[in-house]
C-alpha positions, 0 to 999 in steps of 0.5 A: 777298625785299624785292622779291618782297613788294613786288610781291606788295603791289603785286598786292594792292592793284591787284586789292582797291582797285577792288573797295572803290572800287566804288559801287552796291548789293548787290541790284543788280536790286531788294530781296530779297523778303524786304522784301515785307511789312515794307519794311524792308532788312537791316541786316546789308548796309545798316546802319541807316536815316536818321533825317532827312527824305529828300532826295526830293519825290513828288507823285501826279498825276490824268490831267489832270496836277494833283496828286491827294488824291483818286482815282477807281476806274478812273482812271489817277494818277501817281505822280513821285519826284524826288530832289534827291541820287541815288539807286539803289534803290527799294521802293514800295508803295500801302498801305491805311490806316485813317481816321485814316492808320494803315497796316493790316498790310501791305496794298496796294490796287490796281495799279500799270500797267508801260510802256515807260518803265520801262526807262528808269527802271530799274523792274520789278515785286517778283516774290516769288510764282509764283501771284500777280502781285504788281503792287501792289510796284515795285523797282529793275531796277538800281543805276544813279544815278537822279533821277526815277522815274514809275510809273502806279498804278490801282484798280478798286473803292473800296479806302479810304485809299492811302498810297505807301509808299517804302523808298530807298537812296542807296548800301547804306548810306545809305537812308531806310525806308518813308517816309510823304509826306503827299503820297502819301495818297490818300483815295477820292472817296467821302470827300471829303464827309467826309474821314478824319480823318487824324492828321498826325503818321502822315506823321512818325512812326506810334508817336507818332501811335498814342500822341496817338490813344490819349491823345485816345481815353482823354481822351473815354472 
C-alpha cells in the first residue's frame, strides 16, 4: 500500500512540478484587449503593479538618428525600449496630452508603422476592433525574453503633445504600469517657439502633479 502511494506521489509531483516551474506569461500572445483604454493588467493574474522606477530606458529618435522632443507631421520617429532585465511583454501606446502633460482620456495620435523586423522582436498590433485598424496600440507576439523592442511611429497632421504610454511585465507578476518617460514626450514642431508648460512631476506621478497644478491654480485666482 506503502509502495503504490509512493509511486503514485512520485507520478504527481513529475507531471505538477514542471508545470509550477515553468516561466512565461498568461497572455502568451499580447494583453487582453481589455487593457485597450486603461493600460491596466488584471490583478487577479499579474497581482499588483511595481512601485519603483522600471529597469528600462526608451529614447525616440528622428530619421537622422538624434533624439527627438519634437516631431514633424509626416516624418518617421523611432521609438527604442531597451531593458536592463528582461522582459516578455509589452503594451505601448502614443497618448494625447494636455499642455501641461495630463493625459486626455485614453486618447492616441497617430501610428505606429509594422515591419519585418517585428518578428523579430516579438511585436503585433492590439487588434481589439474588426472595423477599425487599431495600429496606434502595439503588443507582445509572445512570451519570449526580450531586451529591445524598436517600433516606427508617425502622424499625418499636428496632433498636440504625444506621450509613449508602456505597461511591461517582467514575468506575470512582475510588471510596471502605463509608465510615463519623460523621454517619450513629444511636443509638435509647432510649439517649439513656445513650448507647453509641462508639469514634471506628470512623468512620476500624475495625481500629485494635478494636485501641484491645482494648488499653483487656486493661489492665482
Amino acid at each position: 500500500m506503502h509502495r503504490k502511494l509512493g509511486v503514485l506521489w512520485g507520478f504527481l509531483v513529475f507531471i505538477f512540478v514542471p508545470i509550477l516551474a515553468m516561466d512565461g506569461l498568461s497572455e502568451t500572445t499580447g494583453f487582453h484587449c481589455m487593457t485597450q483604454y486603461s493600460m491596466r493588467l488584471n490583478r487577479w493574474l499579474h497581482g499588483e503593479p511595481r512601485p519603483t522606477q522600471p529597469p528600462f530606458d526608451l529614447t525616440v529618435l528622428d530619421e537622422e538618428g538624434n533624439e527627438a522632443a519634437y516631431y514633424e507631421p509626416g516624418k518617421i520617429y523611432t521609438i527604442r525600449l531597451v531593458g536592463y532585465v528582461h522582459y516578455r511583454g509589452l503594451l505601448i501606446q502614443p497618448r494625447l496630452c494636455d499642455e501641461h502633460g495630463f493625459t486626455i482620456g485614453s486618447l492616441r495620435g497617430g501610428r505606429f508603422l509594422e515591419d519585418k523586423n517585428w518578428g523579430l522582436y516579438g511585436l503585433r498590433f492590439q487588434r481589439c476592433s474588426h472595423w477599425n485598424m487599431d495600429d496606434d496600440s502595439v503588443t507582445h507576439a509572445d512570451d519570449d525574453k526580450k531586451f529591445l523592442s524598436v517600433i516606427k511611429w508617425t502622424t499625418d497632421r499636428d496632433v498636440g503633445n504625444v506621450q509613449f504610454m508602456i505597461t511591461i511585465a517582467s514575468e506575470d507578476d512582475v510588471y510596471w504600469e502605463r509608465w510615463r518617460p519623460y523621454s517619450g514626450f513629444l511636443q509638435s514642431i509647432s510649439q517649439k517657439v513656445s513650448p507647453s508648460k509641462v508639469i514634471k512631476e506628470v512623468f512620476v506621478d500624475e495625481k500629485s502633479a494635478f494636485k501641484i497644478y491645482s494648488s499653483s491654480s487656486d493661489a492665482k485666482s
